[in-house]
C-alpha positions in Angstrom: 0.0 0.0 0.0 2.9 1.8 0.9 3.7 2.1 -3.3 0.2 3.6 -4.0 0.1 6.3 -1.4 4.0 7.5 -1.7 3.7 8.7 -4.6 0.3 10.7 -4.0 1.8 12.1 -0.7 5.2 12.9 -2.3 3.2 15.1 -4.9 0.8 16.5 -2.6 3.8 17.5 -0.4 5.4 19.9 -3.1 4.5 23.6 -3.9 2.5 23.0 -6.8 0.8 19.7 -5.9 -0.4 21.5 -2.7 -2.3 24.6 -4.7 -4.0 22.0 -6.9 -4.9 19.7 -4.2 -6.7 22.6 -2.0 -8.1 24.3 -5.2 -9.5 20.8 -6.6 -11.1 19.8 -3.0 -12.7 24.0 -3.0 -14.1 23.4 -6.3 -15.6 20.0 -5.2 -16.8 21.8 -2.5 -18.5 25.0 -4.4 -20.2 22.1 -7.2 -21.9 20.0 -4.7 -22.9 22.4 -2.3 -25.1 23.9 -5.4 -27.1 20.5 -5.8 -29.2 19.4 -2.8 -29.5 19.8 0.5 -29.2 17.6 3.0 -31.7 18.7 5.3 -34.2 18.1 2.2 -33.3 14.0 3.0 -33.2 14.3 7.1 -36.2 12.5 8.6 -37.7 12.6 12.5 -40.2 9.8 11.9 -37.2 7.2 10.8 -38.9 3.4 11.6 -36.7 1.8 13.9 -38.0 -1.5 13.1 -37.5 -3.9 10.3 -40.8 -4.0 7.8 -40.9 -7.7 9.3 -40.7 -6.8 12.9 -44.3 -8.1 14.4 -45.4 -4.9 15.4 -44.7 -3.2 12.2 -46.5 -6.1 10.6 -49.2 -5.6 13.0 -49.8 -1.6 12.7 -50.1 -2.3 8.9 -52.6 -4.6 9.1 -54.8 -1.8 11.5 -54.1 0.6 8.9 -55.2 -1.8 6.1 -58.7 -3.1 8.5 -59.1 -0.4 10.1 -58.2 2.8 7.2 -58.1 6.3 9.3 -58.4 9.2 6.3 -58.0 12.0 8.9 -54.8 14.2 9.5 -52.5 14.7 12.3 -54.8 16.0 14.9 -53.5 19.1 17.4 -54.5 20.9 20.3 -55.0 24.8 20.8 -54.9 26.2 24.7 -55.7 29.1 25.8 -54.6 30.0 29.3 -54.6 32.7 31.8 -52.9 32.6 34.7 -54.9 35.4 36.8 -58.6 33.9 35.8 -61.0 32.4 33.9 -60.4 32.2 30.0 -62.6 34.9 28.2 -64.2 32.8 25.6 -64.4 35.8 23.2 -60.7 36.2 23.7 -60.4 32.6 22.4 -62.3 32.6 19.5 -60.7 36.5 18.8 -57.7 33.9 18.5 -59.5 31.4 16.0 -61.0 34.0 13.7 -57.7 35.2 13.0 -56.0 31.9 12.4 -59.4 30.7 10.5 -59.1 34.3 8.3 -55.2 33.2 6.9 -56.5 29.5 5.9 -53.3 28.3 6.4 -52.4 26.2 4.3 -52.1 22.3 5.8 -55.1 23.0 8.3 -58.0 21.0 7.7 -60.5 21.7 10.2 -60.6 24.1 13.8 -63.7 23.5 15.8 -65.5 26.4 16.3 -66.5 26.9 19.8 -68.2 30.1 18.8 -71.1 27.6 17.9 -71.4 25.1 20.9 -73.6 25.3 23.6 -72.6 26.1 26.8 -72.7 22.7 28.4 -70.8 21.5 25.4 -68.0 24.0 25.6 -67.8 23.3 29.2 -66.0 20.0 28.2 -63.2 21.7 26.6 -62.5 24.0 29.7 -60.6 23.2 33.0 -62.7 23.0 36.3 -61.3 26.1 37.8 -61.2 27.9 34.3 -58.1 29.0 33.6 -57.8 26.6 30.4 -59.5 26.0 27.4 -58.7 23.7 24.9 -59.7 23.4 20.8 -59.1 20.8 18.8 -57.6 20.7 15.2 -57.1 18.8 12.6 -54.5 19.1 9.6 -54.7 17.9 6.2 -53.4 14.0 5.7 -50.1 13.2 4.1 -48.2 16.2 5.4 -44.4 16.0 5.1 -42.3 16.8 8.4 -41.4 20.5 7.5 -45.0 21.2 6.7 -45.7 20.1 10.5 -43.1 23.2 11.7 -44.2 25.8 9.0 -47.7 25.3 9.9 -47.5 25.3 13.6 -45.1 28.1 13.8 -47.7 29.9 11.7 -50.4 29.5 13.3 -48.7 29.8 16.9 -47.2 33.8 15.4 -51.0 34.7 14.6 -52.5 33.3 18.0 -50.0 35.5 20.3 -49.9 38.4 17.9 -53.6 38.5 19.0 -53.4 37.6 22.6 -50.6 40.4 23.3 -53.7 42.9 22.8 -55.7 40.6 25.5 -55.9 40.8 28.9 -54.0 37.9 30.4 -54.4 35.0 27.7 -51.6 33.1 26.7 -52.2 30.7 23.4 -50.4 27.6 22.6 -50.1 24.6 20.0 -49.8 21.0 21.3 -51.0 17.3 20.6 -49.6 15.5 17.6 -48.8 17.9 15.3 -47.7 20.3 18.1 -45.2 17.7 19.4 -44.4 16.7 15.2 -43.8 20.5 15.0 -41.6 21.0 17.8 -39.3 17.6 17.0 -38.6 18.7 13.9 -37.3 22.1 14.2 -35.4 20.7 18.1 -33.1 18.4 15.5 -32.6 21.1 13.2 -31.2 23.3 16.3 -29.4 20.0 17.1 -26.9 19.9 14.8 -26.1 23.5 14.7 -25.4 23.4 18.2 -23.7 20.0 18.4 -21.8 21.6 15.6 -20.5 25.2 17.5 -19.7 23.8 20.6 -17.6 20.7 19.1 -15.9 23.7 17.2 -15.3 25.7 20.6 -14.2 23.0 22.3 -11.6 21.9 19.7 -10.3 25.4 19.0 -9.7 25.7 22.8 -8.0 22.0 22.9 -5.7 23.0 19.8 -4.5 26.4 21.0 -3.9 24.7 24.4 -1.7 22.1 22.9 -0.1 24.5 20.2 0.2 27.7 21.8 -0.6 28.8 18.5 -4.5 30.1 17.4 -3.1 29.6 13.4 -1.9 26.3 14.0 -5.2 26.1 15.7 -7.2 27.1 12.8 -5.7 25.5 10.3 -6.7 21.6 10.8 -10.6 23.6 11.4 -10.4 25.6 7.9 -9.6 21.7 6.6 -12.3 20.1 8.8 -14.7 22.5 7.1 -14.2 21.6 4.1 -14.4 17.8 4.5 -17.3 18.6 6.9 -19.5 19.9 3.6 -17.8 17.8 1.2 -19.3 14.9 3.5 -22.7 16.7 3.8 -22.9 17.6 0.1 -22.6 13.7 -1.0 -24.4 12.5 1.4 -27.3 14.7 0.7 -27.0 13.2 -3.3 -27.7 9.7 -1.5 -30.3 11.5 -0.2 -31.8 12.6 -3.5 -31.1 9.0 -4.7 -33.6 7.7 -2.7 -31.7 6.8 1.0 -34.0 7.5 3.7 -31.6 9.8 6.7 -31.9 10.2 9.8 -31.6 13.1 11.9 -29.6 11.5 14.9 -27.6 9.6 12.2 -26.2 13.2 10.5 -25.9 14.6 14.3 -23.6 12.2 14.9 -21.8 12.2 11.8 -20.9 15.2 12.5 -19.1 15.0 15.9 -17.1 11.3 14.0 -16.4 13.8 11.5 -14.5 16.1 13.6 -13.3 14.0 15.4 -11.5 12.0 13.2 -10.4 14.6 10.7 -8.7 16.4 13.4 -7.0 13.3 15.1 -5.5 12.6 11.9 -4.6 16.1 11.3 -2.8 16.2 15.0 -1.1 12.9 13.8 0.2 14.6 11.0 1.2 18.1 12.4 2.9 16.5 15.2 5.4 14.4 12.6 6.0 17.4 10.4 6.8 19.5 13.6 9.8 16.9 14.0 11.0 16.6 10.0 11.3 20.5 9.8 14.1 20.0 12.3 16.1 17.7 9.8 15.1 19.5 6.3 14.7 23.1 5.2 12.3 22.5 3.3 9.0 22.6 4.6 7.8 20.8 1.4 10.7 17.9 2.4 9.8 17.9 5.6 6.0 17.3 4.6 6.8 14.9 2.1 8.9 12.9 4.7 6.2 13.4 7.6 3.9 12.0 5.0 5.7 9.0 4.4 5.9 8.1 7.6 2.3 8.5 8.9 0.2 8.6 5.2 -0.4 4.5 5.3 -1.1 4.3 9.4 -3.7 7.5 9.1 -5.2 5.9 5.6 -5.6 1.9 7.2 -6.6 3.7 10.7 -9.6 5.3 8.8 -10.0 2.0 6.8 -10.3 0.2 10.0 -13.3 2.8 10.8 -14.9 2.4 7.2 -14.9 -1.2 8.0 -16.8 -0.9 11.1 -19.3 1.6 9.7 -20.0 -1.0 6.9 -20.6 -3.8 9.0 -23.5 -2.1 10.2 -25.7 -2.9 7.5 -26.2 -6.0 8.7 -27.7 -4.5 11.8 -31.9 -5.1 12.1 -32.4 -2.1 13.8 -32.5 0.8 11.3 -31.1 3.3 13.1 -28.0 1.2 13.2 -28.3 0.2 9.7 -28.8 4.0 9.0 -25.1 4.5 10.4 -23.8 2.2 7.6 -24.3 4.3 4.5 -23.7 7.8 6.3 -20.6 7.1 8.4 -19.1 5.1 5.8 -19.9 8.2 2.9 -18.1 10.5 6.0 -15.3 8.1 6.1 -14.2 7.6 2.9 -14.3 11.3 2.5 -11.9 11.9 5.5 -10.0 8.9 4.0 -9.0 11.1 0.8 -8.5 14.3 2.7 -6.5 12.7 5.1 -3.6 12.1 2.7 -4.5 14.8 0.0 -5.9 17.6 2.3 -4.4 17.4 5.4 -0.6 17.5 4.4 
């Protein structure tokens, strides 16, 4: 292996090699980050189970006896903290939400309708709490749930701010649909920040040196949305993602790049004390630690494969992802990195 990668490294290592190498992975960068997203792929409701698990078999066969056409059903409350709910305030609130027609809402009951004894049903003993059910359309994708909730939930307090004392909220189903969707989307871009702090505060510690700091990141980003890019074309090839699996991904991702980059950094430190040349001393650094960094994230890409033969899914899920991630730090490791 040691005759394949030597003369890759070698090349990589000298002036020229190394302006085409980090202009060739920037342009790879730039063309897949204008094809699709990845957070077009990312699901919330990923099945766990395999499609012959008994229980999966066993919801299916409800759904085929027993066919439900409604939507995703959710729950309006109205609250007030110093009293009794002023049912006028409430349905001030449903008019309004009623008067955009929302797209994705199917159906709001209208309490502006019911009898009292009815209505009392819907509100708390002491009064304080009301609640309204409704219903969205079926077949809603998981970003509809979101857009729609965070819709209606902006025109329900933009009302109740000119109330006295009631505070409006969305739960239920698609409430709860709403909410999980945009908590993994805030996921990853804090998972993402704080594994950045923390490194940058690990790497200055051990360099004394913020560029040498900086450096291994600026290549970590790059492999980061090289990753994301191509995995978001498996994505638009049909692979079904889920949104713990890309969390994840990301933290492996860093991880590793930067492990390898420390590997790296620490040899060259020691060759630019025998050579001049900082492209000699690369090139030597490189030949020493190019086929331990290349077979240690082989050793990885193995692992991550072998989880396709995992029955739960969201192991299964791993396979594909980690091992696109992998093989991406793989090439940078002895192309990029150096």
């Amino acid at each position: 292996m040691k005759k394949v990668l030597a003369p890759i490294t070698d090349w990589v290592s000298t002036k020229r090699g190394m302006w085409i190498t980090i202009i060739t992975w920037l342009v790879v960068m730039i063309a897949l980050s204008a094809g699709p997203k990845l957070s077009d792929y990312k699901v919330s409701d990923f099945q766990s189970l395999p499609d012959d698990a008994k229980s999966i078999v066993a919801d299916e066969k409800i759904k085929e006896y027993f066919p439900n056409d409604q939507g995703t059903p959710g729950i309006l409350v109205f609250h007030n903290e110093e009293g009794k709910v002023n049912t006028e305030d409430a349905n001030e609130i449903l008019e309004a939400i009623r008067a955009e027609k929302i797209e994705g809402i199917d159906s709001i009951v209208d309490i502006s309708k019911m009898p009292p004894p009815a209505l009392k049903g819907f509100t708390s003993e002491d009064g304080s709490t009301m609640i309204v059910p409704m219903n969205l359309e079926k077949g809603l994708g998981n970003d509809e749930y979101s857009t729609i909730i965070d819709k209606a939930s902006e025109i329900g307090n933009d009302v109740a701010k000119g109330q006295d004392g009631t505070d409006f909220y969305i739960t239920g189903p698609a409430g709860i649909a709403g909410d999980t969707v945009k908590l993994f989307e805030s996921a990853d871009f804090v998972l993402l920040i704080a594994t950045v702090l923390i490194i940058l505060v690990l790497l200055i510690a051990i360099y004394r040196s913020p560029l040498l700091a900086i450096i291994p990141l600026l290549a970590t980003a790059i492999v980061y949305q090289v990753a994301n890019q191509a995995i978001a074309l498996m994505g638009s090839a049909g692979l079904e993602i889920n949104n713990s699996t890309t969390s994840i991904m990301s933290i492996l991702l860093f991880a590793a790049v930067i492990d390898y980059s420390l590997f790296v950094f620490s040899r060259y430190r020691e060759e630019l004390n025998r050579h001049e040349s900082k492209y000699e001393s690369m090139k030597q650094a490189m030949r020493a630690t190019g086929e331990p960094v290349f077979f240690a994230g082989g050793t990885v890409l193995a692992a991550m494969l072998i989880l396709f033969f995992a029955n739960f899914r969201d192991y299964s899920n791993f396979a594909p992802v980690f091992g696109m991630a992998m093989l991406v730090i793989m090439l940078a490791s002895i192309t990029l990195v150096p």
